[in-house]
C-alpha positions in Angstrom: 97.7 144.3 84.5 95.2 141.4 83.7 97.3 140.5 80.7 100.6 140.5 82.8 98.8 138.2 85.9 97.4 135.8 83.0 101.0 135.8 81.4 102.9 135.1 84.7 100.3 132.1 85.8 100.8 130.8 82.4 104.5 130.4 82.6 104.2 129.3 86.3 101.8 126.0 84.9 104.3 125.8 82.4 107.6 125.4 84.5 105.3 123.5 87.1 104.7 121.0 84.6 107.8 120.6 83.2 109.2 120.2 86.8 106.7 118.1 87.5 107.5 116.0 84.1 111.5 115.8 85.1 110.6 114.8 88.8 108.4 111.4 87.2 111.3 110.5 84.8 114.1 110.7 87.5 111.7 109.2 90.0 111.6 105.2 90.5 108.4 103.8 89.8 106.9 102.0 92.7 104.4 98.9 93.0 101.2 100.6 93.6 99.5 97.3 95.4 102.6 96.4 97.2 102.4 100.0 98.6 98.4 99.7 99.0 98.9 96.3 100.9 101.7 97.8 103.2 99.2 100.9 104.0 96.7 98.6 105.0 98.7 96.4 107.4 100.1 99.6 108.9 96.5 100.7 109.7 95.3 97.4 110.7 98.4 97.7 113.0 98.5 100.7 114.5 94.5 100.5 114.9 95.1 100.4 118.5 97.3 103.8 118.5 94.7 105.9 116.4 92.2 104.9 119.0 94.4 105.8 121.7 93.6 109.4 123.3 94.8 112.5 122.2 98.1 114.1 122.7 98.2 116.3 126.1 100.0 119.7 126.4 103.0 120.2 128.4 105.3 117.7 128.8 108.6 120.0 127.6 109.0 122.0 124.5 108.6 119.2 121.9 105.8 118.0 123.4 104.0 121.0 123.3 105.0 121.0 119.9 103.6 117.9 119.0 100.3 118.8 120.7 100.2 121.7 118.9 100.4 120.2 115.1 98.1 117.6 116.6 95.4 120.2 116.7 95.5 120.9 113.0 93.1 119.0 111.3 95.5 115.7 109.9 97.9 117.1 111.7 98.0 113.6 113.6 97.8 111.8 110.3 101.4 113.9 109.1 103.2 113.1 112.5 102.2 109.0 112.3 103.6 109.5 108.1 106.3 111.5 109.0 107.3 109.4 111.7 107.1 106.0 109.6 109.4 108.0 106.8 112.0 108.9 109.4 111.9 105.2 110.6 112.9 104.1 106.5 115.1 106.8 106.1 117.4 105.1 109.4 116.3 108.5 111.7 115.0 106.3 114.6 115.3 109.2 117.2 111.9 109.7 119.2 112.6 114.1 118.5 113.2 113.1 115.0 109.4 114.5 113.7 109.7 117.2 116.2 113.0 118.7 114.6 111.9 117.9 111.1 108.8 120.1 111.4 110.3 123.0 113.4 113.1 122.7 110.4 110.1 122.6 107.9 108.6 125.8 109.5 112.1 127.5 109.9 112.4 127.0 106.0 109.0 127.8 105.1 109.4 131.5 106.9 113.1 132.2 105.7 112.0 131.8 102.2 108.7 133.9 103.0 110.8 136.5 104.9 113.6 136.2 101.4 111.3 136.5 99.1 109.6 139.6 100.6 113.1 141.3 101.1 113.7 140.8 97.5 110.5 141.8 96.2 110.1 144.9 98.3 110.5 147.5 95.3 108.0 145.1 93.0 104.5 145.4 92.1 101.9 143.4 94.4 101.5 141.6 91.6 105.2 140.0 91.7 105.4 140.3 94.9 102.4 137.3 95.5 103.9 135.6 92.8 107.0 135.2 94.6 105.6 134.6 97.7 103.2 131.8 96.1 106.4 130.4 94.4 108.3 130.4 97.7 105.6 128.5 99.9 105.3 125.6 97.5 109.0 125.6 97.5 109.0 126.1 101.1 106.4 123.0 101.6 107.6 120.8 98.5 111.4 120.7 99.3 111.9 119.4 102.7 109.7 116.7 102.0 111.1 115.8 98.6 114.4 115.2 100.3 112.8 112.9 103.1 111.7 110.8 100.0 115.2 110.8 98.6 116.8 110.3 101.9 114.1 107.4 102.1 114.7 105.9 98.7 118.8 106.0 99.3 118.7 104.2 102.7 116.4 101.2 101.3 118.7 101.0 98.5 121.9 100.4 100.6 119.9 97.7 102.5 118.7 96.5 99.0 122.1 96.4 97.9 123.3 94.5 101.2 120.6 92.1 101.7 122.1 89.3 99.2 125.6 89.2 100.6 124.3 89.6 104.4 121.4 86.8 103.2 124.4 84.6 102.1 126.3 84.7 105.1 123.3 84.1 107.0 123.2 80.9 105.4 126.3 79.9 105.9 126.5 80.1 109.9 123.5 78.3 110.0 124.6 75.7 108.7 127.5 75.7 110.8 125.2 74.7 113.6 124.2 77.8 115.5 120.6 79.0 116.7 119.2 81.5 114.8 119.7 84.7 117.2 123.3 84.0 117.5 123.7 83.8 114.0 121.9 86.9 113.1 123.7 88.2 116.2 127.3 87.1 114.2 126.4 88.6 110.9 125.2 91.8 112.6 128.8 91.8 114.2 130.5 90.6 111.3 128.9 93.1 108.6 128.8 96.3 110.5 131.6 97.8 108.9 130.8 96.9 105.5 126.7 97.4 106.0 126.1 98.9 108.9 122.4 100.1 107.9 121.2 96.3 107.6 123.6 94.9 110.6 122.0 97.4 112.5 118.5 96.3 112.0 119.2 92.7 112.3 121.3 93.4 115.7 117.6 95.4 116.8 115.8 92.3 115.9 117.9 90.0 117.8 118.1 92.6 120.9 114.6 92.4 120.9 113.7 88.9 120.9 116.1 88.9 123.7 113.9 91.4 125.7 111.0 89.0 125.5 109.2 90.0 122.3 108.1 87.2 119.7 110.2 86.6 116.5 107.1 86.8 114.3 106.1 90.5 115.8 110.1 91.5 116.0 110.6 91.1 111.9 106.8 92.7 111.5 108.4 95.7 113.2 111.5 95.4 110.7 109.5 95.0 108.0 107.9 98.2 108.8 110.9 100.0 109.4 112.2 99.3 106.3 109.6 99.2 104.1 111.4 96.5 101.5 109.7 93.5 99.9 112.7 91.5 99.9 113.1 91.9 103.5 109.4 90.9 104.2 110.2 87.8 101.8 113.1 87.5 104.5 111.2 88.0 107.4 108.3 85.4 106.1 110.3 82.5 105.1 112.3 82.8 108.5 109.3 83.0 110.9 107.9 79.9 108.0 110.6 78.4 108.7 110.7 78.4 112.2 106.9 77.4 112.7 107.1 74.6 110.4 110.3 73.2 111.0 111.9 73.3 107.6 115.5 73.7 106.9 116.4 77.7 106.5 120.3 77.2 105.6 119.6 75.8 102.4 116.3 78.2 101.0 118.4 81.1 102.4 121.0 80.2 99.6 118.7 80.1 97.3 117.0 83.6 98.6 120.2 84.7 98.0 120.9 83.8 94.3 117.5 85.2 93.6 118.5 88.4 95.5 121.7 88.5 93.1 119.6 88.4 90.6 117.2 91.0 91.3 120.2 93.7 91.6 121.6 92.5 88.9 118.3 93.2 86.8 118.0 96.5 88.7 121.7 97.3 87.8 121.0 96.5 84.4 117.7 98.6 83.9 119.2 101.4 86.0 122.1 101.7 82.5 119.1 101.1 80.4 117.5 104.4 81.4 120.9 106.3 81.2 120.6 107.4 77.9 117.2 108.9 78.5 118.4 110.4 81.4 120.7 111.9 79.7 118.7 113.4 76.7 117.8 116.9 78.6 121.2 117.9 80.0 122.7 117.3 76.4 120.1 119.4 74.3 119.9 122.1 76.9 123.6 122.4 77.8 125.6 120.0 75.5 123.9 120.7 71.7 123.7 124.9 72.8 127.3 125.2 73.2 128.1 122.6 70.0 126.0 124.9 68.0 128.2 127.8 69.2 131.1 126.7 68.6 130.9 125.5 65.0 128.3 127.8 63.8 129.6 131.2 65.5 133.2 131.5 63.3 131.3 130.8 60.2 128.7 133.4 60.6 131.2 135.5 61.9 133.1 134.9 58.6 130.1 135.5 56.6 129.2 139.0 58.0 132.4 140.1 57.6 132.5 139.0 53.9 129.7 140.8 53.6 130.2 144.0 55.1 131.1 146.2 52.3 128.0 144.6 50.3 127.8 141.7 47.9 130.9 141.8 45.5 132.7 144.1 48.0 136.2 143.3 48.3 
């Protein structure tokens, strides 16, 4: 029984590793200090909301919800994250953490609850296997596709931000104020881009309410969570402040933001043939071999059925 428990882990490090391995190559690298640097402005800005008091019960259903996770030690750490990742995923409803965790949960026991239903004839043995299998599956999945739906949305705002950048430019210089302008491009774009006219038509609406231009693209910046878009955000409120002209560097913002996608565009067919090295020797080169090697063998035994020589 030993034996058997040491095989089993050994596998399961095995496949967890070569997971894990698969996961890094598909997975775009990130700049560790731009991450560091936007961790540390989040915290220097949300200072005031961690000292704030802690959440009440009551208050309706999610509430209590909320409450409830908050009790958890880091549990209010996971809501602020969780929150932030909806926000740069585009999920800007307030319930948004609330559904996600009773959705995480939900998961979490259905593939408990499946995984015991299947195992009910099994030794204890498989059966915590499968359960331990289960919960990391359970706890991994739901958050690997908030990163992915994370990563998508930033790339179509990547991918829009040179064209929407360029057009900026151009109604500037046709005389208007900034807000209308980004209010026109906003109107203009939103059926071609409607993730990034969105977020400049939220900017504009909120200057309009009363809020400053400088704190309104902060709030962007954090939404989105790109570093072109904070270059954006920077050389506007620059801009503004100083008095410089911001027609002409937005065209130039915008051939540099060309540029960039064209570099990423490039790299991205770089890595295609590494990409593609696993599905063609486990799927690909298994079925070639079959196919050529089979009929010959084939031939061979049957050649050599009646013994060497045998007619």
């Amino acid at each position: 029984m030993a034996t058997a428990l040491f095989v089993f882990a050994g596998f399961f490090v095995i496949i967890a590793v070569m997971a894990w391995a698969a996961l890094q190559l598909f997975t775009e690298r990130e700049n560790p200090l731009e991450d560091r640097l936007d961790e540390l402005q989040a915290n220097a800005m949300v200072s005031n909301t961690q000292r704030a008091p802690r959440r009440r019960a009551g208050g309706g259903f999610l509430n209590s919800v909320l409450y409830i996770i908050s009790l958890i030690p880091g549990g209010e750490e996971w809501i602020r994250d969780t929150e932030r990742e909806l926000a740069q995923a585009g999920i800007r409803n307030k319930s948004a953490v609330v559904y996600y965790a009773l959705f995480q949960a939900a998961f979490f026991g259905v593939l408990l609850g499946g995984m015991l239903y299947l195992q009910r004839d099994n030794p204890p043995i498989n059966k915590m296997g499968g359960l331990v299998a289960a919960g990391l599956l359970g706890y991994l999945l739901p958050q690997q596709v908030l990163h992915r739906l994370v990563a998508a949305h930033r790339r179509k705002l990547q991918e829009a931000l040179p064209d929407t950048v360029d057009l900026l430019g151009i109604v500037l210089g046709t005389g208007l104020a900034l807000d209308q302008a980004m209010l026109r491009v906003s109107e203009e774009l939103k059926f071609i881009y409607p993730a990034l006219a969105q977020e400049f038509y939220t900017v504009v609406m909120q200057v309009k309410a009363g809020q400053e231009r400088a704190k309104a693209f902060q709030q962007l910046v954090r939404r989105t969570g790109i570093e072109d878009i904070k270059a954006l955000a920077a050389m506007i409120v620059q801009s503004e402040r100083f008095g410089t002209s911001l027609s002409q560097a937005l065209k130039v913002y915008a051939d540099a933001l060309r540029l960039r996608r064209r570099l990423r565009a490039e790299a991205t067919v770089a890595k295609a043939g590494i990409k593609m090295l696993f599905p063609i020797v486990l799927f690909i080169l298994p079925a070639l071999f079959v196919i050529t090697l089979v009929p010959g063998m084939i031939s061979v035994l049957r050649d050599l059925k009646g013994g060497i020589g045998a007619r």
